[in-house]
C-alpha positions as CSV (number, residue, x, y, z in Angstrom):
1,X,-1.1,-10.9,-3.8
2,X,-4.7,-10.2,-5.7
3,X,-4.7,-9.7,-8.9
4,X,-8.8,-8.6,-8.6
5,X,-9.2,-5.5,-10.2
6,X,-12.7,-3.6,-10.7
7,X,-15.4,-4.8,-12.8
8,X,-16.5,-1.2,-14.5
9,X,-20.0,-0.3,-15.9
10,X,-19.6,0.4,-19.4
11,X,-23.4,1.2,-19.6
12,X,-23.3,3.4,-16.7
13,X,-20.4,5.4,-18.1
14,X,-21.8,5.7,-21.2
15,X,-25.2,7.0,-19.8
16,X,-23.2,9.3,-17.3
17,X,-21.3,10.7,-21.1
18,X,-24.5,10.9,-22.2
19,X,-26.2,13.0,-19.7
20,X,-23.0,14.7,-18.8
21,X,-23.5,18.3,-17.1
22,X,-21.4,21.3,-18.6
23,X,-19.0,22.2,-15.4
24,X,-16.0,23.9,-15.1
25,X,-12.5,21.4,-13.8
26,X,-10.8,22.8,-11.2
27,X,-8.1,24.2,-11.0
28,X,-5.9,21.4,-9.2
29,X,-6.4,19.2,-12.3
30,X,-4.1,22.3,-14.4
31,X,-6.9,21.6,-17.1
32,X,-10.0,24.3,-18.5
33,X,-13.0,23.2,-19.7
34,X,-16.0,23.8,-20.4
35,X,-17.3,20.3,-21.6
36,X,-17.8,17.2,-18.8
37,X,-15.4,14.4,-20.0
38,X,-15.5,10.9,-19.1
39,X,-13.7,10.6,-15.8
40,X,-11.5,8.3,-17.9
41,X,-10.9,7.8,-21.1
42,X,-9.2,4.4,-21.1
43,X,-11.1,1.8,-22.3
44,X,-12.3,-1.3,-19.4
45,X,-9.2,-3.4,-21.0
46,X,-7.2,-0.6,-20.3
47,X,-8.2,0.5,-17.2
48,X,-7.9,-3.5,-16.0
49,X,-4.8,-3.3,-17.7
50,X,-3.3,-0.6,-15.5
51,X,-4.6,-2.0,-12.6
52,X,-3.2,-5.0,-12.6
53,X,0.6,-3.3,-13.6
54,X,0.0,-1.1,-10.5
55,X,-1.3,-4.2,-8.3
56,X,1.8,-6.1,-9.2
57,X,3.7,-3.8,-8.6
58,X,2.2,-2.4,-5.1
59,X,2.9,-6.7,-4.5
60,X,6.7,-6.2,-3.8
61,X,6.4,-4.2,-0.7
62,X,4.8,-6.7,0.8
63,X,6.4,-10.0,-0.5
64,X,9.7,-7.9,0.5
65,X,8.6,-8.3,4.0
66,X,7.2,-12.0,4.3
67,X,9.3,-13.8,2.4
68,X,12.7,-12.6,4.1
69,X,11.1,-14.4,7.2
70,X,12.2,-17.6,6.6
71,X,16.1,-16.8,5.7
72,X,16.5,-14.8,9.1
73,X,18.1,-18.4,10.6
74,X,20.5,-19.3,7.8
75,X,21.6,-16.2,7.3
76,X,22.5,-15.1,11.0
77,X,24.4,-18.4,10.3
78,X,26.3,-18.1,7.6
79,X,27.3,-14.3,8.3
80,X,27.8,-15.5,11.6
81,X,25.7,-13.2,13.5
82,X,23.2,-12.7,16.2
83,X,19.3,-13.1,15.4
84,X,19.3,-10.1,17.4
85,X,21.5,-8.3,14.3
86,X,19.2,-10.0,12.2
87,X,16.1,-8.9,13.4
88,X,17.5,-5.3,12.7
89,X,17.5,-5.3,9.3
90,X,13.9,-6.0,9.7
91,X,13.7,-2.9,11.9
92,X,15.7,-0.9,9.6
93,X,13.2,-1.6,6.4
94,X,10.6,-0.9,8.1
95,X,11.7,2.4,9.2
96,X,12.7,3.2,5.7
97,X,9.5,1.7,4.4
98,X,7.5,4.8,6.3
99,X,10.0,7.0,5.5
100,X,10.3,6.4,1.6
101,X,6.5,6.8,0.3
102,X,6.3,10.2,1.7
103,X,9.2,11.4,-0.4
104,X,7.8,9.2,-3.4
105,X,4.1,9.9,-3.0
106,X,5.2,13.7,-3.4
107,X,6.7,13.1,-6.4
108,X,4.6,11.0,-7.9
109,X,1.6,13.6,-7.4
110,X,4.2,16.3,-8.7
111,X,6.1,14.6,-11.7
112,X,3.6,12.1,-12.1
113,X,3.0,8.0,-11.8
114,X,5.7,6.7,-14.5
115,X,8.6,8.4,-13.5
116,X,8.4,7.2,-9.7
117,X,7.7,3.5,-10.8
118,X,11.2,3.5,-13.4
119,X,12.7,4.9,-10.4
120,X,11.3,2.6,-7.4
121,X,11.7,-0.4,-9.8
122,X,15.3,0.5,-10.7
123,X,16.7,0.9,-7.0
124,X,15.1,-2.3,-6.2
125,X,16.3,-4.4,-9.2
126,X,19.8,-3.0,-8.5
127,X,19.4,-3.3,-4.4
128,X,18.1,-7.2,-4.8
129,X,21.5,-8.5,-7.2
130,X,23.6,-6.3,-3.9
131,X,21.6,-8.6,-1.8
132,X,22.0,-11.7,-3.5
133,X,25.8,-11.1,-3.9
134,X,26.6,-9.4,-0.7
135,X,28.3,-11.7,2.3
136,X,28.9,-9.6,5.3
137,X,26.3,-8.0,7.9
138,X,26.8,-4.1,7.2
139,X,26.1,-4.6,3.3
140,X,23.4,-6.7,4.4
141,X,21.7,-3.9,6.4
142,X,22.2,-1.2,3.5
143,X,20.9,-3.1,1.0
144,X,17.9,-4.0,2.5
145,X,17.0,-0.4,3.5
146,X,17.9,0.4,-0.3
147,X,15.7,-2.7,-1.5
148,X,12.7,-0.7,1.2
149,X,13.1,2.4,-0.6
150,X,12.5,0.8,-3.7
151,X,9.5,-1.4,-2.7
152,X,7.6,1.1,-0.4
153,X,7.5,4.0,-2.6
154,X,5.2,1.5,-5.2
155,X,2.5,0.8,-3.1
156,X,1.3,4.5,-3.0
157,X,1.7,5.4,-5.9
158,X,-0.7,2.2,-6.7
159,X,-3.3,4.1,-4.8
160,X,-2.5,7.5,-6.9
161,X,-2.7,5.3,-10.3
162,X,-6.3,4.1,-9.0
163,X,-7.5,7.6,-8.0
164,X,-6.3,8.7,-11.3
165,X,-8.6,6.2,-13.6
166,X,-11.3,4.8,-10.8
167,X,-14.4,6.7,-10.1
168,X,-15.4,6.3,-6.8
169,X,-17.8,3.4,-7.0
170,X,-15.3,1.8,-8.9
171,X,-12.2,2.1,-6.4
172,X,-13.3,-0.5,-4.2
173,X,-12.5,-3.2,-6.3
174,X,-9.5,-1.6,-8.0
175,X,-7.8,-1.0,-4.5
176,X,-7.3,-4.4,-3.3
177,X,-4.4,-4.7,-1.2
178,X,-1.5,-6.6,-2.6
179,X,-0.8,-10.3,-0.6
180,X,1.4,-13.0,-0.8
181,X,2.7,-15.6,2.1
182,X,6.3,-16.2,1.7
183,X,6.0,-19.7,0.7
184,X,8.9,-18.7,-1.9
185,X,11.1,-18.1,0.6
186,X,11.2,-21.4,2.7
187,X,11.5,-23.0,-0.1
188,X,14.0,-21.6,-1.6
189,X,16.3,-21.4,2.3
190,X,15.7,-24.6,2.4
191,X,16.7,-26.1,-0.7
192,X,18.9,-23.8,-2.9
193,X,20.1,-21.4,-0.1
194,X,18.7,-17.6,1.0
195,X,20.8,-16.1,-2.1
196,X,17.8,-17.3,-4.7
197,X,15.2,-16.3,-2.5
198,X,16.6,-12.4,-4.0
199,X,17.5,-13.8,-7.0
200,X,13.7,-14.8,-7.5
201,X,12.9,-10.9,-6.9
202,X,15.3,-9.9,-9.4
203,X,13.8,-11.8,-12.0
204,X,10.3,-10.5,-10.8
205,X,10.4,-7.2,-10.9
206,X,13.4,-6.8,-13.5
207,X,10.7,-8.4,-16.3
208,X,7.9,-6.3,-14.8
209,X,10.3,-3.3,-14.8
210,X,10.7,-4.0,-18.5
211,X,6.9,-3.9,-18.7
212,X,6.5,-0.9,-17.2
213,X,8.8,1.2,-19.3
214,X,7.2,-0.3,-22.6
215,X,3.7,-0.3,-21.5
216,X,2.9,1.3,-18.5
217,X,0.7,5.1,-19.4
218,X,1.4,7.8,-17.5
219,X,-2.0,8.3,-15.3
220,X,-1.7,11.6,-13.4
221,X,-4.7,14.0,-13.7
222,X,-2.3,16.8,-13.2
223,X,0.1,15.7,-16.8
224,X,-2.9,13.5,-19.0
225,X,-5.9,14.6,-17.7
226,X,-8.6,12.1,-18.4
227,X,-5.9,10.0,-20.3
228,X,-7.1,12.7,-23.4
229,X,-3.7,15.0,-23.2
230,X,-0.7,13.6,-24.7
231,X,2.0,12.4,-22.7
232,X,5.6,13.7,-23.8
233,X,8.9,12.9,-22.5
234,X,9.8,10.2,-19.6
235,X,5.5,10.0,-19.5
236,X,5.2,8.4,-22.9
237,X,5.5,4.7,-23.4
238,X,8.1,3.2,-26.0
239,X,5.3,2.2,-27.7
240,X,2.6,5.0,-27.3
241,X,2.9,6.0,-30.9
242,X,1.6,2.6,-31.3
243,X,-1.4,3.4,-29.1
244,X,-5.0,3.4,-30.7
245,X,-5.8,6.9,-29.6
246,X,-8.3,7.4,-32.2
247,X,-10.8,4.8,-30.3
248,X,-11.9,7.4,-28.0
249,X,-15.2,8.0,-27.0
250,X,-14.7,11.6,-26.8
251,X,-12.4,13.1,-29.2
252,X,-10.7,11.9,-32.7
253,X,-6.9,13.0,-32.0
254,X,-5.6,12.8,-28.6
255,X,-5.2,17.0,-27.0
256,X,-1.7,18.3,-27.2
257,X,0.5,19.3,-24.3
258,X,0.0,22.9,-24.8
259,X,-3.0,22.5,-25.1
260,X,-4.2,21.0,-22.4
261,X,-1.9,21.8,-19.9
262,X,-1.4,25.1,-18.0
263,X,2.1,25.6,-16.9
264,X,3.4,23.8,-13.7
265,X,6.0,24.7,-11.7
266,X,8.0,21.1,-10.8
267,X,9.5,21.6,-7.2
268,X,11.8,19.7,-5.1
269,X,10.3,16.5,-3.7
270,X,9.4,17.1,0.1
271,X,8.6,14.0,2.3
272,X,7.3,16.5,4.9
273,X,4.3,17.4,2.8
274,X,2.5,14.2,3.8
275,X,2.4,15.7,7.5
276,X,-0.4,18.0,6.9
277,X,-2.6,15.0,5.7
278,X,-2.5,14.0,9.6
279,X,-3.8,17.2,10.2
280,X,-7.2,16.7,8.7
281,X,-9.8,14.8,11.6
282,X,-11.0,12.2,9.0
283,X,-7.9,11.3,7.4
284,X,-5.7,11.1,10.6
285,X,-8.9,8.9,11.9
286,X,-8.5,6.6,9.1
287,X,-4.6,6.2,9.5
288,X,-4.9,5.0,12.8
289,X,-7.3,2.1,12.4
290,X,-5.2,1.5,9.5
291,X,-2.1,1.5,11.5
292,X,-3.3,-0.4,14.6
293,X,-4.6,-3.3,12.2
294,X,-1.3,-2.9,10.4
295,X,0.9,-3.3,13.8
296,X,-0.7,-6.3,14.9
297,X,-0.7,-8.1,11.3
298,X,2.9,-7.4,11.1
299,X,3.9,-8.5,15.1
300,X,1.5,-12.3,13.8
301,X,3.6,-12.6,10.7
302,X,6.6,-11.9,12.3
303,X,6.1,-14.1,15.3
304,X,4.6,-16.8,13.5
305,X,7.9,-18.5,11.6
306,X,9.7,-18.3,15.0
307,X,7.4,-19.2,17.5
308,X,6.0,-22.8,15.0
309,X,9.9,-24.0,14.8
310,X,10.7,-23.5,18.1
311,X,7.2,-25.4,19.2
312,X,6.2,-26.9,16.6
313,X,10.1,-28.3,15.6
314,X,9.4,-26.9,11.6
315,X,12.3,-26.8,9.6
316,X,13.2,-23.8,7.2
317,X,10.5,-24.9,4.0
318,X,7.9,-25.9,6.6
319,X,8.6,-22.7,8.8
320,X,7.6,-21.2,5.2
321,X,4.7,-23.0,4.2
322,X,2.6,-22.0,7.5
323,X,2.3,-18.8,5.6
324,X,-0.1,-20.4,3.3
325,X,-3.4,-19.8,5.2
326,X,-2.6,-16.3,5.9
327,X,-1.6,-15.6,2.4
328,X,-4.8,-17.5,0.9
329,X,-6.8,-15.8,3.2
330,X,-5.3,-12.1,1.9
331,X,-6.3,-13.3,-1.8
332,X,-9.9,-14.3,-0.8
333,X,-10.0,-10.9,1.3
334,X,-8.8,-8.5,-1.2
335,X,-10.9,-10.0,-4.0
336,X,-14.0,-10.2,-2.1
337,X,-13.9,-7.0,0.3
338,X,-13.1,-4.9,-3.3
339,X,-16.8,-6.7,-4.4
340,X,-18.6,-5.6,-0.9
341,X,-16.9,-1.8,-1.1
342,X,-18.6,-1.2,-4.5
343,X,-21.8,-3.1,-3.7
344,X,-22.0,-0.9,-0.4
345,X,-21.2,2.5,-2.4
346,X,-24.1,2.0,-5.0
347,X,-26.0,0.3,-2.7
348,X,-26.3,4.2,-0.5
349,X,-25.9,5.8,-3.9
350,X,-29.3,4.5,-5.5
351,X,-30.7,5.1,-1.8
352,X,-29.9,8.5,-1.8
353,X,-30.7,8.9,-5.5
354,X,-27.2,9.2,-6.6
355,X,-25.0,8.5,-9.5
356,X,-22.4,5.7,-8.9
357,X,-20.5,7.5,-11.4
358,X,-19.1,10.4,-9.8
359,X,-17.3,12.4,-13.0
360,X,-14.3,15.1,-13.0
361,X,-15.5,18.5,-11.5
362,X,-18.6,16.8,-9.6
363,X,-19.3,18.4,-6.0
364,X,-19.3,14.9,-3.8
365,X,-19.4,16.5,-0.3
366,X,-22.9,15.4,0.4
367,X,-22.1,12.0,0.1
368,X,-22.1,9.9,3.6
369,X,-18.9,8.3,2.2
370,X,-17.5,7.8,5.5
371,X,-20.6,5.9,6.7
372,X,-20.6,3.5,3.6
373,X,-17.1,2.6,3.3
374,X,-17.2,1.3,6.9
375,X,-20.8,-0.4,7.2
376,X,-19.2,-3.6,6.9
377,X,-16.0,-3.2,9.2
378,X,-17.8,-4.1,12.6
379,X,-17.9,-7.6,11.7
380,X,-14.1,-7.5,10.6
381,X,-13.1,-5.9,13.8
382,X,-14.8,-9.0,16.0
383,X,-13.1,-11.7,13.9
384,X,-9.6,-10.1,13.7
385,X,-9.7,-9.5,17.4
386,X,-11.0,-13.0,18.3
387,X,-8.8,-14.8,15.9
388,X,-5.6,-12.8,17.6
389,X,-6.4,-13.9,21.1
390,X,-6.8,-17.8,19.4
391,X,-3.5,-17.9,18.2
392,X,-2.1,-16.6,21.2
393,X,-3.8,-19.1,23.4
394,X,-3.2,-21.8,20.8
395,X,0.6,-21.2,21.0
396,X,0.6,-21.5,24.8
397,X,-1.3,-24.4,24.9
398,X,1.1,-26.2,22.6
399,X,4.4,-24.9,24.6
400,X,3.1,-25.5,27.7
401,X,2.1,-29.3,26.9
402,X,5.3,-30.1,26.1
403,X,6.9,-29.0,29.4
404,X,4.4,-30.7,31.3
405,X,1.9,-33.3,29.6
406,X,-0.1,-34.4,26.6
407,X,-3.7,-32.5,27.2
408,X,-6.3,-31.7,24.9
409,X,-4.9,-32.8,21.8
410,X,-6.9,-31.0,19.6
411,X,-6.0,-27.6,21.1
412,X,-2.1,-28.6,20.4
413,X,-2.0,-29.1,17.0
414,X,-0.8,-27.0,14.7
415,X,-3.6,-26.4,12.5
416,X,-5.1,-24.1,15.3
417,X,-3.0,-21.2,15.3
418,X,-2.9,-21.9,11.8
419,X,-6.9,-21.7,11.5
420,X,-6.5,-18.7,13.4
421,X,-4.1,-16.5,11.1
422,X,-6.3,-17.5,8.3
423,X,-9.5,-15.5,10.3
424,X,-6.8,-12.9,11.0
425,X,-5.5,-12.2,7.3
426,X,-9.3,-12.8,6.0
427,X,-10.4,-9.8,8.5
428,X,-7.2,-7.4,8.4
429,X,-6.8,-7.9,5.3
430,X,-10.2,-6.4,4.1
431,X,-9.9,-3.6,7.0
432,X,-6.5,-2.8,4.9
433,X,-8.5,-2.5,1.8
434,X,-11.2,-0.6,3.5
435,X,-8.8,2.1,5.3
436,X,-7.5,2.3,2.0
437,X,-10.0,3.1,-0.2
438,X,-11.4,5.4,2.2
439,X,-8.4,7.5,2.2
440,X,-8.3,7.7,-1.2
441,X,-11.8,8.8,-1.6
442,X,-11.0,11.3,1.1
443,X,-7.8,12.8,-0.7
444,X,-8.6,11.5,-4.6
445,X,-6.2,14.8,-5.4
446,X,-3.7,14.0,-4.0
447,X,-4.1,10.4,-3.4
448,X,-0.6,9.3,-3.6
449,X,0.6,11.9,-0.5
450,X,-2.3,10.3,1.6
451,X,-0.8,7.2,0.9
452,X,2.7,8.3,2.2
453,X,1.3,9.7,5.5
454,X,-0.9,6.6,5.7
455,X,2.5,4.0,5.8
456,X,4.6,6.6,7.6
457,X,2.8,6.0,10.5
458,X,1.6,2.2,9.9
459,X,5.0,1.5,9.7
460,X,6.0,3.0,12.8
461,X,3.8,1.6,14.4
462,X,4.4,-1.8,12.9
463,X,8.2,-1.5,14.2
464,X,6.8,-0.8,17.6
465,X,4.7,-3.7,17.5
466,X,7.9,-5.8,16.3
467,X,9.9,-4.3,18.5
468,X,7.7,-4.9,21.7
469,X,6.6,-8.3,20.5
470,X,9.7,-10.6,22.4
471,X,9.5,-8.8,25.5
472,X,6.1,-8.8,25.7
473,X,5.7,-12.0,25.3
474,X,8.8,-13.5,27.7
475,X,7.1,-10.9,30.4
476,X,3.7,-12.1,29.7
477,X,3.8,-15.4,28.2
478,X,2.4,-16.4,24.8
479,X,-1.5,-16.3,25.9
480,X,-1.4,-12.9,27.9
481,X,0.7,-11.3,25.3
482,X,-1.5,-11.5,22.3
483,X,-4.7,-11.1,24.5
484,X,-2.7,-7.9,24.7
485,X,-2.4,-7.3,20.9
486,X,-6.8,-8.2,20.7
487,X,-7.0,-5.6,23.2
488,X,-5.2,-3.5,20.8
489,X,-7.5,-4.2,18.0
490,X,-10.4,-2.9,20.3
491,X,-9.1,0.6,20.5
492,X,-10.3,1.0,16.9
493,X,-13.8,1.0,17.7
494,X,-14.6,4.0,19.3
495,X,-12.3,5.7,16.1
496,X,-14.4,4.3,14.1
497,X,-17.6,5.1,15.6
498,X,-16.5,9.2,16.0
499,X,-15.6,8.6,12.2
500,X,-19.1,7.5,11.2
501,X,-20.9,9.8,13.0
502,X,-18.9,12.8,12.3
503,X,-16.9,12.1,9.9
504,X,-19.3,14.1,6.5
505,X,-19.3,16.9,8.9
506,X,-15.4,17.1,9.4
507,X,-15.2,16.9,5.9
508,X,-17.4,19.4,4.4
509,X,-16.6,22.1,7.3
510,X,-12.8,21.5,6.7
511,X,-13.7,22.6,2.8
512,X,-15.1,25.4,3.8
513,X,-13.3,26.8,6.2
């Protein structure tokens, strides 16, 4: 996983203070006002602060995932089951991993950010030592749809915690996409046994859920406004009377509750209010191109563990440590494609004659935002796609050589599909990021229920992808199969094109009708 987070301007946010406007909030933020705040009130530390809590955290859904690979072996052994059994409870988290966020992003826009994370955190504390102890296939297969629900529900409520503190110029950056190989996890199958590899996630996110509850500030708009209304209850930290309120730029005393708040009625969490996200043109566009990159990064990580022990004769730490390029490549990805988002955003913005700095209130609908967010994605699409089809080839050209004869050495060794899931996490990786931060600039109100619709059907589709992967591949051999999955790739492009092009008119029209 990244920890990059966004390097703010101070200056600009001051001069933006200074020059402020006198606008009205809306309604949605349950504030009145007649004076233009600071989109934020937490100070750069804090605002890095909170990002890398919420990065961290977002980190688990994903490490979940990878680092499970390399048990799959030794535990089909010693539970003495099929791979085939195995391989479900893969299926099985990631159909709870699009299920969970959309009931979790609800709440976490409703109740707010804090709550859901002491939740999440707690069922996946409590689901990884049921893991770790467990020895028979059916608490297995609980336990890790427990351990999704707990995981999932993190990573979008990352995306709500940066929509809460992150201007728009500023999200780039701030919404890298959480990646880590699971190096961790052959290493620990191989030598002290699958058990540690959840005892290692106990200890990781029991001391970061110990963080959370005595650090973490609650974020949402809709409970703290800027950060300037007090948080009461479940929303303040243990140690928020310790809190230097008095350093803020624009008041003395932090607002009260009643104050600040209009009345809010708390409802039911409802997973099915993501749905009408898929319903807007821009958003649904989005979630695709997400989705399809999504599919085929999960069907390489899932085939690659596999597929290099069986050809490449890897044992359980080795099988692991082929992870490292595409993990290193995620890192570079996430830190650098966050740099190129905000450098694109004020690049258009001082074209256009705009302020980076969009503040709370501002009318933003004039913005080409769709245009700049994806100025750099052609390139990505060309390397992910090519790099897909070169591990796929790569593969077949090591299997087949050892059925038949030793030709073209260079093509058989394994550093070439290795070389090629390196282009493939440098390139999906920073379309992840891109369809990310896109999303939430389109949905910045409700950012965390975008989020939910957004995995819902990424992980779907990734379970497809799974799914279809073995069959695909015995029908059409290694080559053909992920020339298939490069083909797949391709269909984003003409998305993507109808998005640029039309994507500031969906938006704007959709407002006004």
């Amino acid at each position: 996983m990244t920890d990059a987070i966004s390097e703010t301007c101070p200056e600009k946010a001051t001069e933006s203070h200074d020059t402020a406007r006198s606008i009205k909030i809306s309604d949605t933020t349950g504030f009145q006002s007649t004076n233009n705040p600071l989109f934020s009130v937490f100070t750069e530390t804090e605002k890095k602060w909170i990002s890398y809590a919420a990065s961290y955290a977002a980190m688990f859904s994903g490490l979940s995932t990878f680092i499970y690979y390399p048990a799959i072996v030794p535990l089909g052994r010693d539970l003495s089951v099929s791979l085939e059994l195995i391989n479900l409870t893969i299926t099985s988290y990631l159909v709870v991993a699009g299920v969970a966020p959309a009931f979790m992003g609800d709440m976490a826009d409703q109740t707010g950010r804090r709550p859901v994370y002491l939740l999440t955190f707690s069922l996946y504390v409590a689901a990884n030592i049921g893991l770790a102890l467990q020895s028979s296939f059916p608490a297995l297969l609980v336990l890790r749809m427990v351990q999704s629900a707990g995981s999932s529900g993190t990573f979008a409520a990352a995306y709500g915690v940066i929509a809460d503190i992150a201007t728009p110029s500023e999200r780039g950056s701030t919404c890298t996409a959480p990646s880590l190989g699971p190096v961790l996890g052959g290493i620990l199958a191989e030598k002290l046994g699958w058990r540690w590899i959840f005892w290692l996630l106990v200890i990781m996110s029991g001391a970061h859920l110990i963080i959370l509850a005595l650090f973490f500030p609650e974020t949402s708009r809709k409970i703290v406004h800027n950060g300037s209304v007090q948080a009461r209850g479940i929303h303040r930290t243990l140690f928020s009377l310790l809190a230097r309120r008095g350093s803020r730029s624009d008041k003395s005393e932090g607002i009260k509750p009643s104050e600040g708040l209009m009345k809010r009625k708390i409802r039911i969490p409802n997973p099915l209010t993501s749905i009408p996200i898929l319903f807007h043109k821009n958003s649904l566009a989005i979630i695709l191109v997400g989705s399809i990159y999504y599919t085929v990064s999960r069907t390489l990580g899932a085939s690659l563990s596999a597929q290099c022990i069986e050809i490449y004769d890897l044992n359980y730490l080795e099988a692991g440590l082929v992870y490292l390029p595409t993990g290193l490549a995620g890192m570079i990805s996430s830190y650098s494609t966050g740099k190129l988002l905000d450098r694109d955003y004020k690049h258009v913005a001082a074209k256009l004659g705009r302020d980076t700095n969009l503040r709370v209130g501002e009318d933003n609908d004039d913005f080409p935002v769709e245009k700049t967010r994806l100025r750099s994605v052609w390139y990505l699409i060309i390397m992910s796609s090519g790099a897909t089809l070169g591990y796929g080839w790569a593969l077949y050209k090591r299997a087949k050589s050892k059925q038949i004869s030793q030709q073209v050495i260079v093509l058989q060794h394994i550093a070439v599909p290795l070389v090629m899931q390196f282009i493939s996490g440098l390139s999906i990786t920073s379309i992840f990021t891109i369809c990310g931060t896109l999303l939430t600039d389109l949905n910045s109100n409700k950012s965390s229920t975008a989020q939910a619709a957004y995995n819902l059907v990424r992980c779907v589709g990734a379970a497809g992808g799974v799914a279809a992967l073995q069959p695909i591949i015995n029908g059409a051999g290694l080559g053909w199969g992920f020339t298939l999955y490069a083909f797949f790739c391709l269909t984003s492009v003409p998305v993507l094109w109808i998005l640029q092009t039309k994507g500031m008119k969906w938006r704007v029209s959709g407002k006004e009708g």
